[in-house]
C-alpha positions as CSV (number, residue, x, y, z in Angstrom):
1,X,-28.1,-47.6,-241.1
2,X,-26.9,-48.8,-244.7
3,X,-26.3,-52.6,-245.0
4,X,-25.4,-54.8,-247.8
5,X,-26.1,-58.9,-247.5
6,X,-24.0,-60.9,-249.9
7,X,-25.7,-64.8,-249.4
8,X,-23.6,-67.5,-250.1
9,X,-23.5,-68.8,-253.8
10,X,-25.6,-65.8,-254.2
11,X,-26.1,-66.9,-258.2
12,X,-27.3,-70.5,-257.1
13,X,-29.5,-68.2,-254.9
14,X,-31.0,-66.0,-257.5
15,X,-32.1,-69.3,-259.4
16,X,-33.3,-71.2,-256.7
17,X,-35.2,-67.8,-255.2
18,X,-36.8,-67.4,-258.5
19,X,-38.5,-71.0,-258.6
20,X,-39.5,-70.5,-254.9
21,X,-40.9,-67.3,-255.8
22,X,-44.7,-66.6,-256.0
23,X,-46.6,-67.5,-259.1
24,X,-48.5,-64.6,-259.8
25,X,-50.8,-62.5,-262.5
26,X,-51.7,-59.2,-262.0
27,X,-54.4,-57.6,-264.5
28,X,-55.5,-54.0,-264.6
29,X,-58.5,-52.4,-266.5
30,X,-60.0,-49.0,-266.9
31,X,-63.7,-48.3,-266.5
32,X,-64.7,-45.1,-265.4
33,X,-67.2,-44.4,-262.8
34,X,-68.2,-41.7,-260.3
35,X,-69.5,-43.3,-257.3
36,X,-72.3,-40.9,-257.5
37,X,-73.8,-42.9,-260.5
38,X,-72.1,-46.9,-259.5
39,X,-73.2,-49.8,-261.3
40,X,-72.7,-52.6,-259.4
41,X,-73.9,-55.3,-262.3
42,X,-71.5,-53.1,-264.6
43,X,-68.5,-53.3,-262.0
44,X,-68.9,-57.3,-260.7
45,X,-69.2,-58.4,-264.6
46,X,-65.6,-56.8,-265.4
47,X,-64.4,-57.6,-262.1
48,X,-65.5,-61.0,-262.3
49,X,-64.2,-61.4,-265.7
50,X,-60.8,-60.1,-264.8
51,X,-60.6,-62.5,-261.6
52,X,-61.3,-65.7,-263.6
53,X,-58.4,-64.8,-266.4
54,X,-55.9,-64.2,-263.7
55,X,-56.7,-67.2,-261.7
56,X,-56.1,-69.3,-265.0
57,X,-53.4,-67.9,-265.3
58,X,-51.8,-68.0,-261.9
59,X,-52.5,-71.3,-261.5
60,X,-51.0,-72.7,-264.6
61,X,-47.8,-72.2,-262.3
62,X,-49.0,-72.5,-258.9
63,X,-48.8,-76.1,-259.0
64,X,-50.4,-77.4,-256.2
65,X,-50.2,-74.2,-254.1
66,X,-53.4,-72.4,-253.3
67,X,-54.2,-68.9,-255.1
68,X,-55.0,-65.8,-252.9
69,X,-57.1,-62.9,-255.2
70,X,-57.0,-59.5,-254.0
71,X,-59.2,-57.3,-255.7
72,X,-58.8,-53.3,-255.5
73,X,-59.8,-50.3,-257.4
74,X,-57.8,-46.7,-258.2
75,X,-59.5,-43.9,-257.4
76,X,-59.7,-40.2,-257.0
77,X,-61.7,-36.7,-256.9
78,X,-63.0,-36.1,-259.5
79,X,-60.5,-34.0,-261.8
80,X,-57.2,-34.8,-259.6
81,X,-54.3,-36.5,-261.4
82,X,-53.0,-38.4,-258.4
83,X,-55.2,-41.9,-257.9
84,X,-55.3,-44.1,-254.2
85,X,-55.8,-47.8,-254.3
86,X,-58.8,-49.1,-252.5
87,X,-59.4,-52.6,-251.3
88,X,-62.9,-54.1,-252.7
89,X,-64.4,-57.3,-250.7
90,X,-63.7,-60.6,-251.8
91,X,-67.5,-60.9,-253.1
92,X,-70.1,-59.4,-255.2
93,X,-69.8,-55.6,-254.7
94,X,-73.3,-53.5,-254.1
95,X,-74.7,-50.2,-254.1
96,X,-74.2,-50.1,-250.7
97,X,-70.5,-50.5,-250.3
98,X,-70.0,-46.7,-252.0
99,X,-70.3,-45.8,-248.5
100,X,-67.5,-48.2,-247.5
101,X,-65.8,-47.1,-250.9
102,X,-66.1,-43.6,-250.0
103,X,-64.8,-43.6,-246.5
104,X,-61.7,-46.2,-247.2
105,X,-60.9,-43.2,-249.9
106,X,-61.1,-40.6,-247.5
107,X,-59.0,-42.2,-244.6
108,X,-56.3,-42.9,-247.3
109,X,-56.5,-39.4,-248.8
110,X,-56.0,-37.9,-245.1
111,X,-53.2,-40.1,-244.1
112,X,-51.2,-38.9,-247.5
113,X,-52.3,-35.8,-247.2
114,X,-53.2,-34.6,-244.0
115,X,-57.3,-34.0,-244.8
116,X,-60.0,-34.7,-247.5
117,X,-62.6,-32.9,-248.9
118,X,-65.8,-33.8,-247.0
119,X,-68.6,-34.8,-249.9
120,X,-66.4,-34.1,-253.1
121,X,-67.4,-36.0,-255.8
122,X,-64.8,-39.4,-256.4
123,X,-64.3,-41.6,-259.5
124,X,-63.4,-44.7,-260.4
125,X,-60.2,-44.5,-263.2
126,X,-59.5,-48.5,-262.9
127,X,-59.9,-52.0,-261.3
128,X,-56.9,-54.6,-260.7
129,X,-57.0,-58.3,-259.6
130,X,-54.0,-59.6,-258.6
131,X,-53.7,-63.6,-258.2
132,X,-50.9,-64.8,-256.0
133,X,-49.7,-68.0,-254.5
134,X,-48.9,-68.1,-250.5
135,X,-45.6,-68.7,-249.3
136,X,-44.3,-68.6,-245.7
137,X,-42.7,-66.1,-244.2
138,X,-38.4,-66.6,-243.8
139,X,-37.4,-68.1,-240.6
140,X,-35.9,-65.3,-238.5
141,X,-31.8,-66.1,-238.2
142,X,-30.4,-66.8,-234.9
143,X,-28.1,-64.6,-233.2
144,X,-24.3,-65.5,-233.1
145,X,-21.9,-64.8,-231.0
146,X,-18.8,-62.1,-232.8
147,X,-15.0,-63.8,-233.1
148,X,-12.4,-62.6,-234.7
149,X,-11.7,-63.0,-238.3
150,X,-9.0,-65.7,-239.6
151,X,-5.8,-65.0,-240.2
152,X,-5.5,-63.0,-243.7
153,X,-4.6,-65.4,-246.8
154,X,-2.3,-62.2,-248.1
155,X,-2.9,-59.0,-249.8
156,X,-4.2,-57.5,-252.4
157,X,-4.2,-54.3,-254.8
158,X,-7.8,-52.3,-255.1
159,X,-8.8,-49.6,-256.7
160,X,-11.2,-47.2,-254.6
161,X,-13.5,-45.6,-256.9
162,X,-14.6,-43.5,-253.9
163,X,-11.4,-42.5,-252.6
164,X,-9.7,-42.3,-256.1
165,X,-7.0,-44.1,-255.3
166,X,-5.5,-48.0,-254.9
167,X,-5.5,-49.6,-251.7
168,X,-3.3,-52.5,-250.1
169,X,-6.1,-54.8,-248.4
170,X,-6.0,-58.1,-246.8
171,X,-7.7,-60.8,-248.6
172,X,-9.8,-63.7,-247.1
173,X,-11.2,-66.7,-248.6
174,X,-15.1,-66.7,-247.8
175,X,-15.3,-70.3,-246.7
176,X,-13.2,-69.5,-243.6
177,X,-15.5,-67.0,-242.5
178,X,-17.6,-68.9,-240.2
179,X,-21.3,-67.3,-238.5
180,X,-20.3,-64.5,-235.9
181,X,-16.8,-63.6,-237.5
182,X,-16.3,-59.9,-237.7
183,X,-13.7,-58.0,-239.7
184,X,-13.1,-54.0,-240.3
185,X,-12.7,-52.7,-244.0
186,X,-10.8,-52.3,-246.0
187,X,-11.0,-56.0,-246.6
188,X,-11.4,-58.2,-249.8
189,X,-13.3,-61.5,-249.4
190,X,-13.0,-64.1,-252.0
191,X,-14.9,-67.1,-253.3
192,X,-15.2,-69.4,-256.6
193,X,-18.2,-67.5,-258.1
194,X,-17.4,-63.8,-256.8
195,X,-15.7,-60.9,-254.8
196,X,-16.5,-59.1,-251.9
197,X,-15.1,-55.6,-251.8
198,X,-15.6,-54.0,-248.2
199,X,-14.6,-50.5,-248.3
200,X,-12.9,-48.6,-245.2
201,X,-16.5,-47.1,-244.9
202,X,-17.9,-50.8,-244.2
203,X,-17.3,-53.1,-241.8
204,X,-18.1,-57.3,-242.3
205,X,-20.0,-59.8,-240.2
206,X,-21.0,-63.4,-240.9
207,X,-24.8,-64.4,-239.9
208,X,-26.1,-67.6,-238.6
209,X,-27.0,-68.5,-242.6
210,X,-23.1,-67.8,-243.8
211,X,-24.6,-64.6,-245.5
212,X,-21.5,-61.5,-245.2
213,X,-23.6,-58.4,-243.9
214,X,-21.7,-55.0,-244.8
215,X,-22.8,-52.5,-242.3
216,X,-21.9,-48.5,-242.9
217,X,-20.3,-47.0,-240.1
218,X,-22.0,-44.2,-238.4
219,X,-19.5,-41.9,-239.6
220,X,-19.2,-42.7,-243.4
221,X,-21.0,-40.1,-245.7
């Protein structure tokens, strides 16, 4: 199902998003190594290095928010162009977690690609350390009961780009679409920032947060 959301004041929105957004810094490093031949001093030294830039970095705009580090490494077998991400532990890595490497590898390669190759040799291309504020989840939006749409302010010429052609559609102003009002395209909704085109493919509801969804009809191509 194909659905637009168009939020209210979307502009305001973008700006406002943007400062809510996660402070983050994401660094990325190549070091080869097989894990045949790991060197765990070599690997926690760059590793360790690259964490403690990022978090300086990250928390130059965090603020007061905590900082999350996630810490991974792109690998493949050996000679293969195509690399997988694999999660390393939030601590100093050994020797011993090749095994772990190894089989995190393999249960990625399989569900990409069906199977692995059982004891191929695997390399290391690159690390990357990703610092990253928290933020919560959005509030899910309550469900509204549909009503009709307002009565049309009037009506206005459109060009179609899809059907080629101009179309006569009634025009509503966006502030009188209240949360559960539901109108069929062709419609044109209109505010102080913007305009809404909803094609005859589309057809308009309100949510509970005043956002227009545009939902495809099953029919439209």
């Amino acid at each position: 199902m194909r659905r637009v959301i168009v939020p209210a004041d979307a502009g305001v929105g973008s700006a406002v998003g943007f400062l809510a957004a996660p402070a983050a810094y994401e660094m990325i490093r190549s070091r080869y190594m097989r894990l045949s031949g790991f060197d765990a001093d070599v690997a926690n030294a760059l590793i360790d290095a690259m964490q403690q830039e990022a978090l300086t970095h990250c928390r130059a705009a965090a603020g007061k928010r905590s900082v999350t580090v996630r810490r991974s490494a792109f690998m493949r077998y050996a000679g293969q162009g195509h690399e997988i991400t694999v999660a390393l532990p939030d601590r100093q890595i050994t020797a011993a977690d090749t095994a772990t490497f190894r089989a995190d590898f393999e249960r990625e390669y399989t569900r990409l690609f069906a199977r692995h190759i059982p004891n191929a040799e695997i390399e290391i291309m690159s690390w990357l350390v990703l610092a990253t504020t928290t933020t919560e989840p959005p509030k899910r939006l309550a469900e509204v009961a549909g009503k009709l749409a307002p009565k049309a302010l009037g009506e206005r010429s459109i060009f179609d780009a899809r059907l080629g052609r101009r179309l006569s559609v009634p025009m509503f102003e966006r502030e009188h679409l209240t949360p559960g009002t539901a109108l069929v395209g062709p419609a044109l909704v209109v505010e102080a920032g913007t305009s809404t085109y909803v094609s005859p493919s589309f057809d308009l509801s309100v949510d509970s947060g005043g956002a227009l969804v545009l939902t495809a009809r099953p029919d439209a191509s």
